[in-house]
C-alpha positions as MATLAB code, in Angstrom:
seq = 'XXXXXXXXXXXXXXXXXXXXXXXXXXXXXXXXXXXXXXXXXXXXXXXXXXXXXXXXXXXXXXXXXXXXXXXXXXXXXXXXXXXXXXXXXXXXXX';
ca = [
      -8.447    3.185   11.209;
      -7.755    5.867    8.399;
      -4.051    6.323    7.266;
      -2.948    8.486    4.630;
      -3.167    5.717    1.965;
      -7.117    5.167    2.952;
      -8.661    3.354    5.331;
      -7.483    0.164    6.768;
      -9.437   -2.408    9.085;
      -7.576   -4.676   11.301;
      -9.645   -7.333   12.839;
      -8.616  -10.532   14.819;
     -10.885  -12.844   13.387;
     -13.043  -12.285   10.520;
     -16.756  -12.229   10.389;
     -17.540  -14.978    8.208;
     -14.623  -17.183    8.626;
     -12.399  -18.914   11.378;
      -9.502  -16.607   11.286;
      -6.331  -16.884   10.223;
      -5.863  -20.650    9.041;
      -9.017  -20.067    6.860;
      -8.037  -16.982    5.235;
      -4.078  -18.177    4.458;
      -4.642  -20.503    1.336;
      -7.251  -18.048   -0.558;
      -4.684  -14.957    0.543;
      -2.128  -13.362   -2.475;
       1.711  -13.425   -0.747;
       4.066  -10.429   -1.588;
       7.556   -9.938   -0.991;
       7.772   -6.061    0.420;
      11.762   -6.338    1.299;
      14.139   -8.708    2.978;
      12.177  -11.254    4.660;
       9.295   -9.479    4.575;
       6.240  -11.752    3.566;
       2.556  -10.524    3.296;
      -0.174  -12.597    3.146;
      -3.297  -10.121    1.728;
      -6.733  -11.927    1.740;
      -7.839  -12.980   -1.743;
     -10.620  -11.442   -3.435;
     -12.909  -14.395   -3.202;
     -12.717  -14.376    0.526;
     -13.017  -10.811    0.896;
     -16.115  -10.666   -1.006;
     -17.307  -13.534    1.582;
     -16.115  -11.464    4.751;
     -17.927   -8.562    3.743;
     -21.094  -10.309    3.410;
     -20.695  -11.908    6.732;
     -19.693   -8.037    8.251;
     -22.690   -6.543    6.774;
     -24.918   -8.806    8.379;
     -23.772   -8.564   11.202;
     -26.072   -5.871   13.518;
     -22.951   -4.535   14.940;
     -21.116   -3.334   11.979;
     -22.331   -1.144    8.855;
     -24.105   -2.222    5.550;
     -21.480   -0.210    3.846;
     -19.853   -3.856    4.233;
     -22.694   -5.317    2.234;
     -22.179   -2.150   -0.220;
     -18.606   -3.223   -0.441;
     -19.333   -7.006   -1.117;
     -21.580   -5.980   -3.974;
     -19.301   -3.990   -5.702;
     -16.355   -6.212   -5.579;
     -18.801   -9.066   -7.024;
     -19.757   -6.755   -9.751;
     -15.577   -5.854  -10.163;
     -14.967   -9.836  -10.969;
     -18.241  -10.298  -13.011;
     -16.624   -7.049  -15.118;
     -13.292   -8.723  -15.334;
     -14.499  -11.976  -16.116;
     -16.491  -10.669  -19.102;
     -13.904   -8.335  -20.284;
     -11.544  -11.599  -20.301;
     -14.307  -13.886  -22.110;
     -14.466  -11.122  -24.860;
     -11.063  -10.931  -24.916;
     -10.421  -14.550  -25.336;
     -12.757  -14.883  -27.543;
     -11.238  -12.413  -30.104;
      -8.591  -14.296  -30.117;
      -9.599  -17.253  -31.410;
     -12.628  -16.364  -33.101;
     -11.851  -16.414  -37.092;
     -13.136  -12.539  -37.630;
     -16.200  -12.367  -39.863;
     -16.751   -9.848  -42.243;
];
């Protein structure tokens, strides 16, 4: 489905997990207003989804496209962060 915002995919359950139950502990919660709770599947389990989905015959390799650069959006961050870190606490040379 495409909304204004961008496309959104609403599936019942997953490629590449069991549904629901498997998704909820990975997921990021947010508060949108009064008892409103959303559970958003985490990034680890997305990246695992879209593998599944882009293996799948059925549905498109831009899946697999996706997976890859979401892995290559932590690998970034994690680097970044190491560097980061690491200036820090590393005594500067000069």
């Amino acid at each position: 489905m495409t909304t204004e915002a961008g496309d959104l995919d609403l599936v019942g359950t997953p490629d590449g997990s069991r549904g629901y139950a498997d998704l909820l502990p990975g997921s990021e919660t947010y508060d949108l207003a009064d008892a409103l709770v959303v559970h958003v599947v985490g990034l680890d389990d997305l990246i695992r989804l879209r593998h599944a989905s882009g293996m799948n015959v059925h549905r498109s390799q831009k899946d697999l496209h996706d997976a890859a650069v979401l892995e290559k959006s932590v690998t970034d961050a994690a680097r970044t962060s190491r560097r980061t870190s690491l200036n820090l606490v590393a005594p500067q040379l000069t």
